[in-house]
Residue frames as a rotation matrix with the C-alpha (Angstrom) as fourth column:
UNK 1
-0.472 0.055 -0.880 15.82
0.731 0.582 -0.356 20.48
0.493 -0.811 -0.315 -15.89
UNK 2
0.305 0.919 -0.248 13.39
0.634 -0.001 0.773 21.53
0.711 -0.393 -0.583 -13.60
UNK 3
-0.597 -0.283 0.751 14.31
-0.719 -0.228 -0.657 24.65
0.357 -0.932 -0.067 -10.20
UNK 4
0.618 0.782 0.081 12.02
-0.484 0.297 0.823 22.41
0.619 -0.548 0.562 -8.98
UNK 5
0.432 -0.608 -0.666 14.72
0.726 0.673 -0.144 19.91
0.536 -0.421 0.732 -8.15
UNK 6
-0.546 -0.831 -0.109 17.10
0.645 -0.333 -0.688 22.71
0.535 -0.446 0.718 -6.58
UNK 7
-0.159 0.297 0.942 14.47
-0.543 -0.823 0.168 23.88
0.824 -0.485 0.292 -4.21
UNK 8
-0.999 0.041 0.001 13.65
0.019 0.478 -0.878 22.58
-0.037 -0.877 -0.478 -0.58
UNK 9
-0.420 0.893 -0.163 10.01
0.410 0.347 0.844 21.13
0.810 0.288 -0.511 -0.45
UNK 10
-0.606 0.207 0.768 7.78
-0.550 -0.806 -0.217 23.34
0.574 -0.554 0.603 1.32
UNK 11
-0.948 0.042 -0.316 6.73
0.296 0.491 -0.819 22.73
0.121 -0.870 -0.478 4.58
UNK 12
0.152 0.985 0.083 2.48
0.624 -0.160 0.765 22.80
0.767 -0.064 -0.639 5.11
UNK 13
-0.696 -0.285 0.659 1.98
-0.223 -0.787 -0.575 25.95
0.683 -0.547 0.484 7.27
UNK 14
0.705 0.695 -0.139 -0.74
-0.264 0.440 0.859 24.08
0.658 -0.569 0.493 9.25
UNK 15
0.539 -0.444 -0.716 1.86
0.783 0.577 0.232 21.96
0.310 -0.686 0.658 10.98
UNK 16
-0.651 -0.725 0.226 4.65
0.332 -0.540 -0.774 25.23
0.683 -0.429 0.592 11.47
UNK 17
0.332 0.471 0.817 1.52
-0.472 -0.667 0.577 26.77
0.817 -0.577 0.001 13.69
UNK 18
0.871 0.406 -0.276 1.54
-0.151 0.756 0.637 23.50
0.467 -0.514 0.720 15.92
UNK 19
0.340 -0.820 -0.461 5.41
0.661 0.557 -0.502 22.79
0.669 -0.134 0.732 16.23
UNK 20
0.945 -0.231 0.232 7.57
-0.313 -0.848 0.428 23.48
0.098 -0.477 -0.874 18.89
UNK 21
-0.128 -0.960 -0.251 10.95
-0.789 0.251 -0.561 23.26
0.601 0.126 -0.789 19.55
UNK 22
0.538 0.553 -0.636 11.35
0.007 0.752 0.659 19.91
0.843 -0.359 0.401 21.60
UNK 23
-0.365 -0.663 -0.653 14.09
0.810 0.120 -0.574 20.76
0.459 -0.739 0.493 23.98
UNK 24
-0.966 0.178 0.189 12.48
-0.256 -0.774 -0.580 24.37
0.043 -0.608 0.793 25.24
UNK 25
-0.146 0.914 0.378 8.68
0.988 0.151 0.016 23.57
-0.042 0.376 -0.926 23.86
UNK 26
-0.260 0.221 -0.940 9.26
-0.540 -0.840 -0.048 28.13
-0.800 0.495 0.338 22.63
UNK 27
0.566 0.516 -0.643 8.63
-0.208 -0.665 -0.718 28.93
-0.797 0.540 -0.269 19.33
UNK 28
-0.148 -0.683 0.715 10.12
0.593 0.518 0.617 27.80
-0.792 0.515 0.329 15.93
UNK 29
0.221 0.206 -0.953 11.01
-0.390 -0.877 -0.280 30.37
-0.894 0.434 -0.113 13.41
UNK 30
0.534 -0.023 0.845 10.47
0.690 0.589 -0.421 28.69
-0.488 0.808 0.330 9.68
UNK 31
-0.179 -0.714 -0.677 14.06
-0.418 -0.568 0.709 29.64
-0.891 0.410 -0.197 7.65
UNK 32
0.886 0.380 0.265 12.67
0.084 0.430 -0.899 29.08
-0.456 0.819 0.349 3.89
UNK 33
0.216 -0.918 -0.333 16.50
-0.960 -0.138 -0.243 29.87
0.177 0.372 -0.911 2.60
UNK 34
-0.508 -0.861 0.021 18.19
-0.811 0.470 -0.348 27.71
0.290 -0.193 -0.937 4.21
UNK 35
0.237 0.809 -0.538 14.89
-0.391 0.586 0.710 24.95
0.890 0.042 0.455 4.83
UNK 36
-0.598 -0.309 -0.739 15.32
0.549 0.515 -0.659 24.74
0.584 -0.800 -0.138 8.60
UNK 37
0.692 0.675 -0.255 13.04
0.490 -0.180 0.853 25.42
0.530 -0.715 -0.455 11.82
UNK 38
-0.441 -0.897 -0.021 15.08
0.230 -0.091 -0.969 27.80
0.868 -0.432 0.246 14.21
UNK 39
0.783 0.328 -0.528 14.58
0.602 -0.192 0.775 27.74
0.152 -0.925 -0.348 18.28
UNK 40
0.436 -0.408 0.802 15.92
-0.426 -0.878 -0.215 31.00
0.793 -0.248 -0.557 19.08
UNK 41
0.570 0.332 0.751 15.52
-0.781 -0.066 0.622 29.83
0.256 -0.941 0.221 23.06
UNK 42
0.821 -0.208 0.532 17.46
0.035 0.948 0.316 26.29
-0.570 -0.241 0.785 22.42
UNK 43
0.195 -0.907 -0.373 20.27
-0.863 -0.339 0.374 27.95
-0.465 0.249 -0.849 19.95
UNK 44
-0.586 -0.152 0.796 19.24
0.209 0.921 0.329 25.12
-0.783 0.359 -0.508 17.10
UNK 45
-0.263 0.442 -0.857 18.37
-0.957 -0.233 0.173 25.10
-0.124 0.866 0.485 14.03
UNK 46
-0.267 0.234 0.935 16.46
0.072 0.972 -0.223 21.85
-0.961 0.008 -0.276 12.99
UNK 47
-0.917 -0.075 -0.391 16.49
-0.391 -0.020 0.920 20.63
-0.077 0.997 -0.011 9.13
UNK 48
0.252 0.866 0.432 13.66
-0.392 0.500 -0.772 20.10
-0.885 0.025 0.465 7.28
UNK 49
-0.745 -0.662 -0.078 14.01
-0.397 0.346 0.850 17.34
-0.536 0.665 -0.521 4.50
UNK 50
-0.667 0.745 0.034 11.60
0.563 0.474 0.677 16.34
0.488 0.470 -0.735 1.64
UNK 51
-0.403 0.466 0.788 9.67
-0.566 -0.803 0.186 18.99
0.719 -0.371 0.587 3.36
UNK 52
0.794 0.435 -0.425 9.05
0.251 0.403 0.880 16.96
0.554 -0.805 0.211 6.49
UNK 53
0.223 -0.733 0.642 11.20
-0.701 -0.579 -0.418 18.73
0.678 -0.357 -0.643 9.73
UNK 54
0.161 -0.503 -0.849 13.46
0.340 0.836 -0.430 16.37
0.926 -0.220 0.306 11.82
UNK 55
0.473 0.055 0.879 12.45
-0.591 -0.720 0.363 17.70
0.653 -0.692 -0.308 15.26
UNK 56
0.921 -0.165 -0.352 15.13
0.389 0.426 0.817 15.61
0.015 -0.890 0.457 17.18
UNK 57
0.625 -0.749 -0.221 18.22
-0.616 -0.647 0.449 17.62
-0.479 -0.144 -0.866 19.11
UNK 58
0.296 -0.773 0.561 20.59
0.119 0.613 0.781 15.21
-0.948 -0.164 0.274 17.71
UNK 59
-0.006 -0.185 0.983 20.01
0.999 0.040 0.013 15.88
-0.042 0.982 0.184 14.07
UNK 60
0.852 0.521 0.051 19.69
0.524 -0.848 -0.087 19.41
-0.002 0.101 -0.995 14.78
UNK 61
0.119 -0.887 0.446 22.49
0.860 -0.132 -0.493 22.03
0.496 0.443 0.747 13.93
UNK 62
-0.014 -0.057 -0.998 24.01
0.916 -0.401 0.010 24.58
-0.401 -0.914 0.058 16.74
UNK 63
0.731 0.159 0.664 23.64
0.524 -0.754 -0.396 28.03
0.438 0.637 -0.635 16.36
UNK 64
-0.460 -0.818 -0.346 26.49
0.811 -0.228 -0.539 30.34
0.362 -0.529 0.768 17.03
């Protein structure tokens, strides 16, 4: 079997230029580990899945 399968699908670096967070509109810092967008400024991490990122606060995980 493939690492392919047991990586997170990378995210086009066109679109990370463009995104922002949607609750501050700051900056999103792209976590390749852990395949999430983090908004420092909004204390959220936001998942990205199938390499497409799920920029709504509800699906998004708090940071401590």
């Amino acid at each position: 079997m493939s690492d392919a399968f047991n990586t997170p699908a990378e995210v086009d670096p066109r679109l990370l230029e463009v995104l922002v967070c949607p609750v501050t509109r700051g900056p999103l810092t792209y976590d390749r580990e852990a395949g999430e967008l983090i908004s420092a400024g909004a204390k959220l991490a936001y998942p990205i899945r199938d390499g497409v990122p799920i920029m709504l606060a509800d699906e998004a995980r708090a940071l401590d």
